[in-house]
C-alpha positions in Angstrom: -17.0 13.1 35.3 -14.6 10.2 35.6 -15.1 6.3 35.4 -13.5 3.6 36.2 -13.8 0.6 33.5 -13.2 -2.5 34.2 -14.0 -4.6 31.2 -11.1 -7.5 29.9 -12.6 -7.8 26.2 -10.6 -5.1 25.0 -12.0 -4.5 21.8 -15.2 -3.9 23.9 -12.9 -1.7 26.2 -11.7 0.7 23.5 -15.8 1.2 22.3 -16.8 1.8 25.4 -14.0 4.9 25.8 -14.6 6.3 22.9 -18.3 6.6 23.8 -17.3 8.4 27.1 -14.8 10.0 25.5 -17.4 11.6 22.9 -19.3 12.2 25.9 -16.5 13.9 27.8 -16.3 11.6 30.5 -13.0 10.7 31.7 -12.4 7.2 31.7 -9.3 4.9 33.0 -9.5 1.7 31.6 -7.8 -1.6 33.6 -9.0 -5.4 32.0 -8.5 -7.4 35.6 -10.3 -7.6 38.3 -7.3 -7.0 40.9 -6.6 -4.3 39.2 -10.2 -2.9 39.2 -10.1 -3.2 42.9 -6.5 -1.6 43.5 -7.1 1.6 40.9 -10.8 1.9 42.6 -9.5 1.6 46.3 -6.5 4.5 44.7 -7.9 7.0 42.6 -11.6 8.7 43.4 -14.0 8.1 40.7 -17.7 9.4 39.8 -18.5 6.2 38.6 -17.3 2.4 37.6 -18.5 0.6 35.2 -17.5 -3.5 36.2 -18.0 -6.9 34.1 -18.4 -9.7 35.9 -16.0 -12.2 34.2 -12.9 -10.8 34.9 -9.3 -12.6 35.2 -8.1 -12.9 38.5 -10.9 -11.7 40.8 -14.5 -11.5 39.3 -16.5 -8.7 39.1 -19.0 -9.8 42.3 -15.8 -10.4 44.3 -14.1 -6.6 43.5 -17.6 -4.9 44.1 -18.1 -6.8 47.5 -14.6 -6.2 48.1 -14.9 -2.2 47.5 -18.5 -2.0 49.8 -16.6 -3.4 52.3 -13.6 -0.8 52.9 -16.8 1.6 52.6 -16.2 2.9 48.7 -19.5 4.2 48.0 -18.9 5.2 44.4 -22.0 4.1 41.9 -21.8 1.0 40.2 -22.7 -0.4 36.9 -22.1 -4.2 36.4 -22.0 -4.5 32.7 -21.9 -8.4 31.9 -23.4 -11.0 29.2 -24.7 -13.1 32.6 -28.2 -12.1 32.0 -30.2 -15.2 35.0 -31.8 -13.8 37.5 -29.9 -15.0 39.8 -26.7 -13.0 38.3 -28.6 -10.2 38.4 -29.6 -10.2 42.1 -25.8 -11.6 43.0 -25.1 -8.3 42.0 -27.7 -6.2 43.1 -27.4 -7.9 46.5 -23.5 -7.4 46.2 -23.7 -3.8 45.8 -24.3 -2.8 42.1 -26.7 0.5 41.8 -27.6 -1.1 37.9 -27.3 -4.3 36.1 -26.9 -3.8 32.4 -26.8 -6.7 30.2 -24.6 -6.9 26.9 -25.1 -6.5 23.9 -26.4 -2.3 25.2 -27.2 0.1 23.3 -24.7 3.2 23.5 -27.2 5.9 24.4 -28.5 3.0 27.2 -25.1 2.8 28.8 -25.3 6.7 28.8 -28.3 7.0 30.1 -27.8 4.3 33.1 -24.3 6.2 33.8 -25.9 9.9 34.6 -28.9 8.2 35.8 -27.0 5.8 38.8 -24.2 9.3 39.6 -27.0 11.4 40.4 -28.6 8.7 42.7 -24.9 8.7 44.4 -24.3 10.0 47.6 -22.5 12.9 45.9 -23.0 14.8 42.6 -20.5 13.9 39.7 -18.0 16.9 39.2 -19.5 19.4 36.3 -16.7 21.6 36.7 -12.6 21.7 38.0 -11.0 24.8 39.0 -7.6 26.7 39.9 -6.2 29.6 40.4 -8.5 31.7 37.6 -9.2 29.2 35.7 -12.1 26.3 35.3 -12.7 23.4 33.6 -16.4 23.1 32.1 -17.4 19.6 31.2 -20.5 20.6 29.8 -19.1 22.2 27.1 -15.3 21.5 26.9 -14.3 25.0 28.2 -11.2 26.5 29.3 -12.2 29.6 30.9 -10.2 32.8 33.3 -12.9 33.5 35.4 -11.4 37.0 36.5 -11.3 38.3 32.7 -14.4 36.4 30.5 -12.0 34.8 28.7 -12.8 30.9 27.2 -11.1 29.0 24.9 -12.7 25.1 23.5 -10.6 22.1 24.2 -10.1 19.3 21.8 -10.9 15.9 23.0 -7.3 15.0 24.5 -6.6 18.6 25.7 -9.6 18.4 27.9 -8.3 15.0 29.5 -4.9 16.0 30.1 -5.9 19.3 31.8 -8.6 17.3 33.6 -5.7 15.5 35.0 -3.8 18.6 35.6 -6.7 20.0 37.8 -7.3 16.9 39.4 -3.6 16.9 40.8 -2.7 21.0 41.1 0.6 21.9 42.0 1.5 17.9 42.1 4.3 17.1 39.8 2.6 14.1 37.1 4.6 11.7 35.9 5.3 11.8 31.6 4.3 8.3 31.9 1.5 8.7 34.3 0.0 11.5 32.1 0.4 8.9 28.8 -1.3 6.6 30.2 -4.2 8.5 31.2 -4.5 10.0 28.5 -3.3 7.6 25.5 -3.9 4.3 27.5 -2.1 1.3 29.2 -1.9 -0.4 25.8 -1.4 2.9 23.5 1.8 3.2 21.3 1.7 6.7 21.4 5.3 8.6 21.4 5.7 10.9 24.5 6.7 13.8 22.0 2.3 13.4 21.5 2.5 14.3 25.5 5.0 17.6 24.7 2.5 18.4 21.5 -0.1 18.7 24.1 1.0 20.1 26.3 2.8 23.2 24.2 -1.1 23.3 23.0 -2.4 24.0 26.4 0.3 26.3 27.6 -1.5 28.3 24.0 -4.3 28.0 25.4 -3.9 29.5 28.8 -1.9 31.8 27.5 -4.6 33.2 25.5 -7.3 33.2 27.6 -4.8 35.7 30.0 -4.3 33.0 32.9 -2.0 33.0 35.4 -2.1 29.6 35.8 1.0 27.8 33.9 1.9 24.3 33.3 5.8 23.9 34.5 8.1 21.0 32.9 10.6 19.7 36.0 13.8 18.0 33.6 13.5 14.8 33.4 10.3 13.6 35.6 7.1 15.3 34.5 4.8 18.3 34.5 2.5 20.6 37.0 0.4 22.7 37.4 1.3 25.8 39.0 -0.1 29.4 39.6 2.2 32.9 38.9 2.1 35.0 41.7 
């Protein structure tokens, strides 16, 4: 699964992605609304999770703004506006749940799964290509033609997430630290090689034929051996 989160108290951002994270859920975070609205309207998502207060463009303005160029993704509006009236601007607006801060973790969890499988599609269990797939359920790297698996730590699983999510598609080094390490991270890009030398391991011993191909001086793809 991957969210969206759109939440400008970063201290409150970084929680809430390490919860998803533990979870493995996927999650880009952005901390304006504008930005909510352009990465939403961009990128396809299995859920977002939107504050209200949010610089530039609020959070009832971005989720009216999304319903109208017909993005259908599930909405959570997670907010410390607890009136009635809040709650019904955003039900009214679009939201699929309304949960009030502080939350309990397990709470936001639960209201997540809960409002993706009342979407008008199923969040994505799984990723493949080629002879390999992605289990999120488990954190599996497996080659489907030979019963081979192999686990995936935390930030292997997001980076080849990525990689599936974008086959044969040459990722920028920057896009992929981002993703991975976060708009604000001051991660080196030699953590990005690290990685990425771990999953070329990885697919290597599970027998795949898919292979992860460095082009000098812009990024990485995925690619599948004849």
């Amino acid at each position: 699964m991957r969210v969206l989160l759109v939440e400008d108290e970063k201290n409150l951002s970084a929680a809430v992605c390490k919860l998803l994270e533990k979870e493995r859920i996927t999650v880009d975070p952005v901390y304006t609304g504008n930005d909510g609205l352009d990465w939403a309207l961009s990128t396809e998502y299995d859920a977002i999770i939107l504050d209200v207060m949010l610089p530039g463009m609020d959070g009832f303005s971005v989720l009216r703004a999304l319903r109208k160029e017909k993005v259908s993704t599930p909405v959570l509006m997670l907010t410390a506006r607890t009136a009635l009236e809040d709650r019904l601007t955003g039900l009214d607006s679009g939201a699929d749940y309304y949960l009030p801060k502080p939350f309990e973790s397990a709470e936001l969890i639960s209201c997540l799964h809960a409002i993706t499988r009342r979407g008008n599609r199923a969040p994505m269990m799984s990723l493949s290509f080629g002879d390999i797939t992605l289990e999120q359920k488990d954190g599996k790297l497996k080659n489907t033609e030979k019963a081979q698996e192999v686990k995936l730590g935390a930030k292997e699983y997001q980076l080849m997430e990525i990689f599936l999510r974008n086959p044969a598609q040459i990722l920028a080094k920057e896009t992929l630290q981002d993703r991975v390490w976060g708009l604000e991270s001051d991660a080196e890009y030699n953590n990005l090689e690290v990685y990425v030398s771990f999953l070329r391991k990885k697919l290597s011993f599970i027998g795949s034929r898919v292979k992860i191909k460095a082009t000098r001086g812009i990024g990485y793809s995925l690619e599948e051996e004849a």
